[in-house]
C-alpha positions as CSV (number, residue, x, y, z in Angstrom):
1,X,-202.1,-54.2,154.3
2,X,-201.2,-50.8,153.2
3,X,-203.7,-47.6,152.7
4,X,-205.9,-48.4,149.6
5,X,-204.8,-46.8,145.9
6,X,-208.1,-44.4,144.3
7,X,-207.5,-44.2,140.6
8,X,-209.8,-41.7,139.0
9,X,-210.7,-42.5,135.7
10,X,-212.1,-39.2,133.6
11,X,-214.9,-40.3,131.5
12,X,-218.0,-42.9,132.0
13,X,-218.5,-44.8,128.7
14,X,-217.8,-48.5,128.2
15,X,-214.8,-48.6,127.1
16,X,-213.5,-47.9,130.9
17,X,-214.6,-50.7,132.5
18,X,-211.9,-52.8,131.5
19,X,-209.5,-50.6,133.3
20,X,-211.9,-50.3,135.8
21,X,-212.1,-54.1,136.2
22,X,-208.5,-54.3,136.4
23,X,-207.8,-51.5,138.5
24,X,-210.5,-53.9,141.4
25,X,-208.0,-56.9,140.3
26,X,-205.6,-55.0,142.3
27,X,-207.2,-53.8,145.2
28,X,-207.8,-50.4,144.1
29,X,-210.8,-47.6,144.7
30,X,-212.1,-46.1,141.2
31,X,-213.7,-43.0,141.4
32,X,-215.1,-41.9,137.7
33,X,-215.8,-38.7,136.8
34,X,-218.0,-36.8,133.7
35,X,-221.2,-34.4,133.5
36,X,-223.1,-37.6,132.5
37,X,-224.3,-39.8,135.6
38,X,-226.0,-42.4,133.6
39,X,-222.9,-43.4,131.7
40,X,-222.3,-47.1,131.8
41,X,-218.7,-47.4,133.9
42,X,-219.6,-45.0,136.9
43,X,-221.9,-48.3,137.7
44,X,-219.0,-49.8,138.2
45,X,-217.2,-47.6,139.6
46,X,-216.5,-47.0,143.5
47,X,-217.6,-43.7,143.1
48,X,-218.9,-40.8,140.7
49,X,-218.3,-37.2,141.2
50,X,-220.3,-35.2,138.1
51,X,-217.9,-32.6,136.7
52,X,-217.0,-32.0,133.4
53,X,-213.7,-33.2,132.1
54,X,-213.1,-31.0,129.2
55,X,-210.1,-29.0,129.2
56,X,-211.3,-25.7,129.8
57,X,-212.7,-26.9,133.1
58,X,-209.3,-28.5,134.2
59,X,-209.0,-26.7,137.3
60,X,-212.2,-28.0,138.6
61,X,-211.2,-31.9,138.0
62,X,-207.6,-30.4,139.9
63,X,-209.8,-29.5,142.7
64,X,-211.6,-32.6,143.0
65,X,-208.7,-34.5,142.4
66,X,-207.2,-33.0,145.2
67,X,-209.8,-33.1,147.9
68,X,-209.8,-37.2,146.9
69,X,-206.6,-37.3,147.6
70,X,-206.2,-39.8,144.3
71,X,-202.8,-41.3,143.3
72,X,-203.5,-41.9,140.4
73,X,-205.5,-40.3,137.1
74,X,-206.0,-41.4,133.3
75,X,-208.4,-40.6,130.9
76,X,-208.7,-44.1,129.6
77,X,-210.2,-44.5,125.7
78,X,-211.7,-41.4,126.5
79,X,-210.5,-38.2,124.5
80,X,-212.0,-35.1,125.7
81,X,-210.6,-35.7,129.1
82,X,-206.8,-36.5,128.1
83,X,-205.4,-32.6,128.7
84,X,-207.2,-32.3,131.9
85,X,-205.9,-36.0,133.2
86,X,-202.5,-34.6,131.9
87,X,-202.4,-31.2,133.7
88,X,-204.1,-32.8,137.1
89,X,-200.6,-35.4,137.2
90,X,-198.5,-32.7,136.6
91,X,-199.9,-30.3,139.4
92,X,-199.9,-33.1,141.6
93,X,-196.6,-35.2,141.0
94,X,-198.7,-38.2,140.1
95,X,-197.8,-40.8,137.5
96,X,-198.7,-40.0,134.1
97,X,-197.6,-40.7,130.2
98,X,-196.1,-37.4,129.3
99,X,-196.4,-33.7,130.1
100,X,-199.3,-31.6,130.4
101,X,-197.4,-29.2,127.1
102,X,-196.7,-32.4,125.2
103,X,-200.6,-33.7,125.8
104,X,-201.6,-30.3,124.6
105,X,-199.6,-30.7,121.5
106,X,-201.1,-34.5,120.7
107,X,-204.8,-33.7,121.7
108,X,-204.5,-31.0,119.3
109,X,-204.4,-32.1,115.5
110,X,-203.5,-28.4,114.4
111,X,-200.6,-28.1,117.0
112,X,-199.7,-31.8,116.6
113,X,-199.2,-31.1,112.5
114,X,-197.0,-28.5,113.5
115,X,-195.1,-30.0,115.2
116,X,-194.5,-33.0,113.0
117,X,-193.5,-30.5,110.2
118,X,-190.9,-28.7,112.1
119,X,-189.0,-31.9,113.4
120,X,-189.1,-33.2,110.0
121,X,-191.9,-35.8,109.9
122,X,-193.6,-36.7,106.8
123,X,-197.0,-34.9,107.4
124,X,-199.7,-33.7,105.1
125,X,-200.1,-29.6,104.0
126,X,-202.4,-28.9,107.0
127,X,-203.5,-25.5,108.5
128,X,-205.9,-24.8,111.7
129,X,-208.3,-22.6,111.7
130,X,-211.3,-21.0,114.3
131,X,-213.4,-19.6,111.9
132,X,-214.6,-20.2,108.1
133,X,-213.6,-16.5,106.6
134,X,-209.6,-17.4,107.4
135,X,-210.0,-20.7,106.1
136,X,-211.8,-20.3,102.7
137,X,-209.9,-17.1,102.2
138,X,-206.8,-20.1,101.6
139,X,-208.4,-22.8,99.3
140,X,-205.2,-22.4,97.0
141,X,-202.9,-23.4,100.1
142,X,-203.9,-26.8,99.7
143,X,-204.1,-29.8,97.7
144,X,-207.3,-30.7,96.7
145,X,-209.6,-32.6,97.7
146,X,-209.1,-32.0,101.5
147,X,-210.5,-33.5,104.8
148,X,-212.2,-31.1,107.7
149,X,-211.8,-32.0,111.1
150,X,-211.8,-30.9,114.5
151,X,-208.8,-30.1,116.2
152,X,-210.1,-32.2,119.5
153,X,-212.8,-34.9,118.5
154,X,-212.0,-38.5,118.3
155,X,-214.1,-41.6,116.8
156,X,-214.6,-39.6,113.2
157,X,-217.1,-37.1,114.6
158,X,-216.7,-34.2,112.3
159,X,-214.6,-35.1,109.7
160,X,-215.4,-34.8,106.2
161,X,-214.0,-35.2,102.8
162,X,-214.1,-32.1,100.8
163,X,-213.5,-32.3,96.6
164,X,-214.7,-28.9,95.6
165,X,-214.0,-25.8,97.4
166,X,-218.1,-24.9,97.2
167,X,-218.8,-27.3,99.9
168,X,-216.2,-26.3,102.4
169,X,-217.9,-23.9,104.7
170,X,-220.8,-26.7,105.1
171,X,-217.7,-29.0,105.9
172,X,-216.1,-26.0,108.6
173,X,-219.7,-26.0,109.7
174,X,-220.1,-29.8,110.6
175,X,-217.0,-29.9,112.5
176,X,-217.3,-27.2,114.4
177,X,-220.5,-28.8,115.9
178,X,-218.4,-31.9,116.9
179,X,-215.4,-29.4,118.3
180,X,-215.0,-28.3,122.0
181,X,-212.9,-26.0,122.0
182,X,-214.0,-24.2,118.3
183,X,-211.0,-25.1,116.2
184,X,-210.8,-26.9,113.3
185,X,-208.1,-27.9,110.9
186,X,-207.7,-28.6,106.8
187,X,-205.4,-30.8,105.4
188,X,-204.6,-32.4,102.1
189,X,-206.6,-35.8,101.8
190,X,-203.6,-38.4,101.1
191,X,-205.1,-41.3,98.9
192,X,-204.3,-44.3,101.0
193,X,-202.0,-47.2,100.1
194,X,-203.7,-50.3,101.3
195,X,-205.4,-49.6,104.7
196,X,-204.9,-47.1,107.3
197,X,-203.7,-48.6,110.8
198,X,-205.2,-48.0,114.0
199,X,-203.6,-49.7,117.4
200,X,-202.5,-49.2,120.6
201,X,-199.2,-49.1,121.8
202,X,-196.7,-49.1,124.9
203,X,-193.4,-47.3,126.0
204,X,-191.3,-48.1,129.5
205,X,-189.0,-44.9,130.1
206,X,-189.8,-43.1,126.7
207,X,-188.5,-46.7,125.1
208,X,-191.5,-48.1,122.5
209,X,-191.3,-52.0,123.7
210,X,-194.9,-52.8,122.2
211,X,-195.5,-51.3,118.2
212,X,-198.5,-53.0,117.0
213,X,-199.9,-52.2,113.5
214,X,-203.9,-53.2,112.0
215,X,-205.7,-52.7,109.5
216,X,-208.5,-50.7,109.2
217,X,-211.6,-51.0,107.1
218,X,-214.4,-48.3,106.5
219,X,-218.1,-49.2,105.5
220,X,-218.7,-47.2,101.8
221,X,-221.9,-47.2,102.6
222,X,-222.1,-45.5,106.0
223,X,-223.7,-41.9,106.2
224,X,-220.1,-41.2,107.7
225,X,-217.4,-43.2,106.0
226,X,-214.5,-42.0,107.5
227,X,-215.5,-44.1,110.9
228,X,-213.5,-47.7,111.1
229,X,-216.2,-50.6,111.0
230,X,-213.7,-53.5,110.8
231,X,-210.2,-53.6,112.3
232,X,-208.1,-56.8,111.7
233,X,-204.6,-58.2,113.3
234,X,-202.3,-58.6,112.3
235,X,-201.7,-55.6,109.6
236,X,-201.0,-56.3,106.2
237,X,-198.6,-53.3,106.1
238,X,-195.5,-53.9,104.7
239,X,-192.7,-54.4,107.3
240,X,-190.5,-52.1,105.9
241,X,-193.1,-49.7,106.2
242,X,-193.9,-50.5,109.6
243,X,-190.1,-50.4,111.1
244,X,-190.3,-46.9,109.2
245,X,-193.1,-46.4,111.4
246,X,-192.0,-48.0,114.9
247,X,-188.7,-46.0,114.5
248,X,-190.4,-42.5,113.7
249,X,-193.1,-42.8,116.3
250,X,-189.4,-43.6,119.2
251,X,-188.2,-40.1,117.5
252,X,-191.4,-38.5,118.4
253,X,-191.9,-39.9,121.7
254,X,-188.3,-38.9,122.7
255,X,-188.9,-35.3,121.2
256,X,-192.5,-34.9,123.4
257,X,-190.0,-36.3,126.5
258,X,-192.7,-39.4,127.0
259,X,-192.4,-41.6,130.0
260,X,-194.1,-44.9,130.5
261,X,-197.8,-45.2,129.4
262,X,-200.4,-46.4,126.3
263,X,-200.8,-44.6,123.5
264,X,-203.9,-44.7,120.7
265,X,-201.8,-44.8,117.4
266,X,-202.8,-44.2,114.0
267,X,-200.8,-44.3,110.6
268,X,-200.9,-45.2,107.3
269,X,-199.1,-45.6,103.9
270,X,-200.3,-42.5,101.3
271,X,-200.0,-43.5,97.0
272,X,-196.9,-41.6,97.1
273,X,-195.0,-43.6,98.7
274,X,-194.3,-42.4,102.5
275,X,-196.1,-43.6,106.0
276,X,-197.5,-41.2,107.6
277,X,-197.9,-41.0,111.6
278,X,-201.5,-39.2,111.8
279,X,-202.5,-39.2,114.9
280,X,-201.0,-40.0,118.7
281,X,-203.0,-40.2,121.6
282,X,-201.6,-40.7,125.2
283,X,-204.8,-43.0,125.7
284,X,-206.6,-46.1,125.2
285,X,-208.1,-46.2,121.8
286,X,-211.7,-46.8,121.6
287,X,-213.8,-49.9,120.2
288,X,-211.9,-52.0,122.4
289,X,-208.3,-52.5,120.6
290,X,-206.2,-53.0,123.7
291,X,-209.1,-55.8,124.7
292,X,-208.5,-57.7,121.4
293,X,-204.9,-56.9,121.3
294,X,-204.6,-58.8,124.7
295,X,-206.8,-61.8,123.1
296,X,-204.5,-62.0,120.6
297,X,-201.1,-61.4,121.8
298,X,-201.8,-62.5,125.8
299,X,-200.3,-59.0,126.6
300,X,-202.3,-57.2,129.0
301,X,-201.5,-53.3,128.1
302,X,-204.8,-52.3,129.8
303,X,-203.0,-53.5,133.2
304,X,-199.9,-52.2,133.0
305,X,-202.0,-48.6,132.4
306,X,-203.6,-49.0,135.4
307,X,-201.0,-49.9,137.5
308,X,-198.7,-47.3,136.2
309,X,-201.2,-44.7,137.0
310,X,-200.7,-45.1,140.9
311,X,-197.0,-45.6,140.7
312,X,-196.7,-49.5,140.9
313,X,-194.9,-51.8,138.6
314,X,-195.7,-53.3,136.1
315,X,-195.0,-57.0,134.5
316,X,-192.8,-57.1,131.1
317,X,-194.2,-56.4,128.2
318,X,-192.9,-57.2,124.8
319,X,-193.9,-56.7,121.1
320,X,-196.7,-58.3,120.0
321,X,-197.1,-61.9,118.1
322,X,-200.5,-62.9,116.4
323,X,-201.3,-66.8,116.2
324,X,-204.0,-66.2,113.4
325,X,-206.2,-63.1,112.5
326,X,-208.0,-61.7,114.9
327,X,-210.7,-58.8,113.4
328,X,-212.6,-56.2,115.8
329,X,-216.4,-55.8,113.9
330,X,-217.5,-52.7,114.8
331,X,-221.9,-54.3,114.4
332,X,-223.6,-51.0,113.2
333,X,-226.9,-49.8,111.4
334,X,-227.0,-48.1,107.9
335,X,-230.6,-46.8,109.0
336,X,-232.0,-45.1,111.8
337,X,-235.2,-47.3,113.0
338,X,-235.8,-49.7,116.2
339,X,-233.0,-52.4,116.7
340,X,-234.3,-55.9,117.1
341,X,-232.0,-58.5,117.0
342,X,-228.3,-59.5,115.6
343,X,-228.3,-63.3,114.3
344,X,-225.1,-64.9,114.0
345,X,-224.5,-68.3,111.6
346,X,-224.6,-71.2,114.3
347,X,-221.6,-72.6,112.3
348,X,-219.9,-69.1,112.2
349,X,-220.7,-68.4,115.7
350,X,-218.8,-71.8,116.4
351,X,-215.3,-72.3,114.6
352,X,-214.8,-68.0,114.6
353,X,-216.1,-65.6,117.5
354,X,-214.3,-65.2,120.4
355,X,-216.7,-62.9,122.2
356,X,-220.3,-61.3,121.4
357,X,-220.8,-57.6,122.8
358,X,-224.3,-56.5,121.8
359,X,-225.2,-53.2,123.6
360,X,-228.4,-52.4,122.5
361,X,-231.2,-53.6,123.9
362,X,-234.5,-55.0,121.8
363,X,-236.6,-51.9,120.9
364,X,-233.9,-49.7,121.4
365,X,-234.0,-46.9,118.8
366,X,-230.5,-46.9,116.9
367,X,-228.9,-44.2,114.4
368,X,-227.4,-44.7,111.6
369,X,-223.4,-44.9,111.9
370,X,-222.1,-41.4,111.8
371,X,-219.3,-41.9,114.8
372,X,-218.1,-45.2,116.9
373,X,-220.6,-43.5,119.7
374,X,-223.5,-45.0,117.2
375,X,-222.4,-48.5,117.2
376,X,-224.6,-51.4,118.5
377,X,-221.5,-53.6,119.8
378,X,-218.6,-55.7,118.6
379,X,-217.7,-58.5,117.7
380,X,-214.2,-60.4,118.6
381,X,-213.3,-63.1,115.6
382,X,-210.5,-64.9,115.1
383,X,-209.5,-66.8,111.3
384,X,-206.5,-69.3,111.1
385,X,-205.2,-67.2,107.6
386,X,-206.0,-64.1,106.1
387,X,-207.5,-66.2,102.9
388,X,-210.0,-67.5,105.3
389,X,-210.7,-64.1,107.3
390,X,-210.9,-62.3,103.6
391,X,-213.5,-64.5,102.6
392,X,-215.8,-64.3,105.6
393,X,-215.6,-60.5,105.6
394,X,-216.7,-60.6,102.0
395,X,-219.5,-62.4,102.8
396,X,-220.8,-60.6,105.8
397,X,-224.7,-61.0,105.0
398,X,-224.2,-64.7,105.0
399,X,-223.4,-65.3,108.6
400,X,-225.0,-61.7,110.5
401,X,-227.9,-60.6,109.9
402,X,-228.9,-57.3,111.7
403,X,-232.9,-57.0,112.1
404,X,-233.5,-52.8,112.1
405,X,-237.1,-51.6,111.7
């Protein structure tokens, strides 16, 4: 038997340990990495180092990553580590989805609007920014209302919808609180056509071989709205649309000189008309997706991340085919107060979900949904039509029942 693989993983939240638990299948030692020992994965984990993993401090994970002698390194579902995974790969010959430049460009929705608009993509009027006076100095640049977000936040921390130029420098001021690096960006909000998609996604040699498409639904009545709460396969986009889409995101992968790896992809169709690619991540997605994606097509993407992340192959993967509808609930508060239980319908619990992640314990305090970091778990269900899946979703209060006090 040959020298055992180390994989470091940057990051420690939940979402890792599938990778991690895959990357074990194989024979290989994890090492985790983050400024935050009591996150979740580094338990399972072969080892923790605690440094942070934000981009600025790249050359610090480079050293570590070095003395470890590590042949691999992602920063699975987890988006503040992504640039830093990126540049440690490069400086070290390792495996890794694309370049250290091109990760700059897609971790970076200011650069990565730029970059759309000069190759020719269809992309909202957008315009970064790292302070307040430049950006309310250009309210006539855009097309009103607007959204405010940070250029390098995931999971819908920071973003807000913005209909009267008055509340704008409130809006700069809540995203940069969720911003790393102090740069934030303004774009035209583009009224959705049916729902906006959110999915992971696979390429072998820069060639997309898995495209997948959802839909995503938003809770009105969250304090944050803008953070999914339901996501369903498969989408109910249009296929013309979505081969718009699958053939658009191959241009752009070809134009950022992509290799072989996952990517965290999310588009949508706007009133006028056009799809719109808004956001590519060389990274898991959170809230699970590549876990349901694998219920529901018996493709394992997490795997085949893993294993190309220490150079070793990886089994064919093709594009996905639902039997079904298969819906990632995002189970969430509306209140802050003291969770005690989640009660599922016996009947419900029965004929439709697949798995059951609650993550809070009894008496745990719980905030009101403002990001995915405030959710209480998921739940994996599965519908034989849409027909059926519509009507459960409509009637969520008949079979959960979330008991906040």
């Amino acid at each position: 038997m040959g020298v055992q693989k180390k994989l470091m993983l940057l990051g420690g939240i939940r979402y890792l340990v599938p990778a991690i638990e895959a990357a074990h299948k194989h024979g290989y030692h994890v090492i985790t990495v983050d400024y935050l020992p009591n996150n979740i994965a580094h338990k399972y984990s072969d080892e923790y180092h605690n440094v942070s993993i934000l981009a600025k401090d790249k050359e610090k994970v480079l050293a570590l990553a070095q003395e470890q002698r590590i042949d691999g390194i992602l920063s699975y579902a987890v988006d503040p580590g992504v640039v830093a995974a990126a540049y440690v790969a490069e400086q070290m010959h390792l495996p890794f989805t694309c370049s250290y430049e091109s990760a700059c460009i897609m971790q970076d929705k200011s650069k990565f609007r730029q970059f759309l608009t000069e190759h020719g993509f269809n992309v909202p009027n957008a315009k970064g920014y790292t302070n307040a006076k430049d950006a309310l100095k250009d309210v006539g640049f855009f097309n009103w209302p607007v959204i405010v977000k940070p250029v390098d936040s995931a999971g819908s921390k920071g973003v807000t919808r913005v209909d009267d130029p008055k509340d704008l420098e409130a809006a700069i001021a809540h995203a940069l609180e969720e911003s790393h690096n102090g740069h934030f960006i303004v774009e035209d909000f583009l009224e959705l056509q049916g729902y906006q998609s959110s999915a992971d996604c696979f390429s072998v040699n820069g060639e997309l071989i898995y495209a997948d498409y959802s839909d995503q639904l938003f809770d009105k009545d969250a304090e944050n709205p803008y953070t999914p709460s339901i996501e369903i396969w498969p989408a109910s986009m249009p296929q013309g649309h979505q081969d718009y889409l699958t053939s658009e995101i191959q241009r752009l992968l070809k134009l950022l000189n992509c290799g072989t790896g996952l990517y965290n992809i999310e588009s949508r169709v706007c009133k006028n008309g056009k799809p719109y690619i808004m956001e590519v991540s060389p990274r898991a997605g959170g809230n699970r997706i590549a876990e349901l994606q694998r219920i529901g097509t018996g493709i394992d993407l997490i795997e085949a991340e893993v294993c190309k992340a220490v150079g070793d192959d990886i089994k064919p993967i093709t594009m996905p085919h639902y039997n079904g509808y298969y819906v990632n609930y995002i189970v969430h508060s509306n209140q802050d107060g003291i969770f005690e239980e989640a009660v599922i319908d016996e009947a419900f619990q029965k004929n439709h979900v697949i798995e059951t992640e609650i993550r809070v314990n009894k008496d745990n305090y719980v905030e009101t949904f403002k990001g995915a970091n405030n959710a209480i778990g998921t739940l994996f269900l599965h519908f034989n039509n849409r027909e059926q899946m519509e009507t459960a979703l409509a009637n969520q209060k008949e079979w959960l029942t979330l008991k906040v006090k």
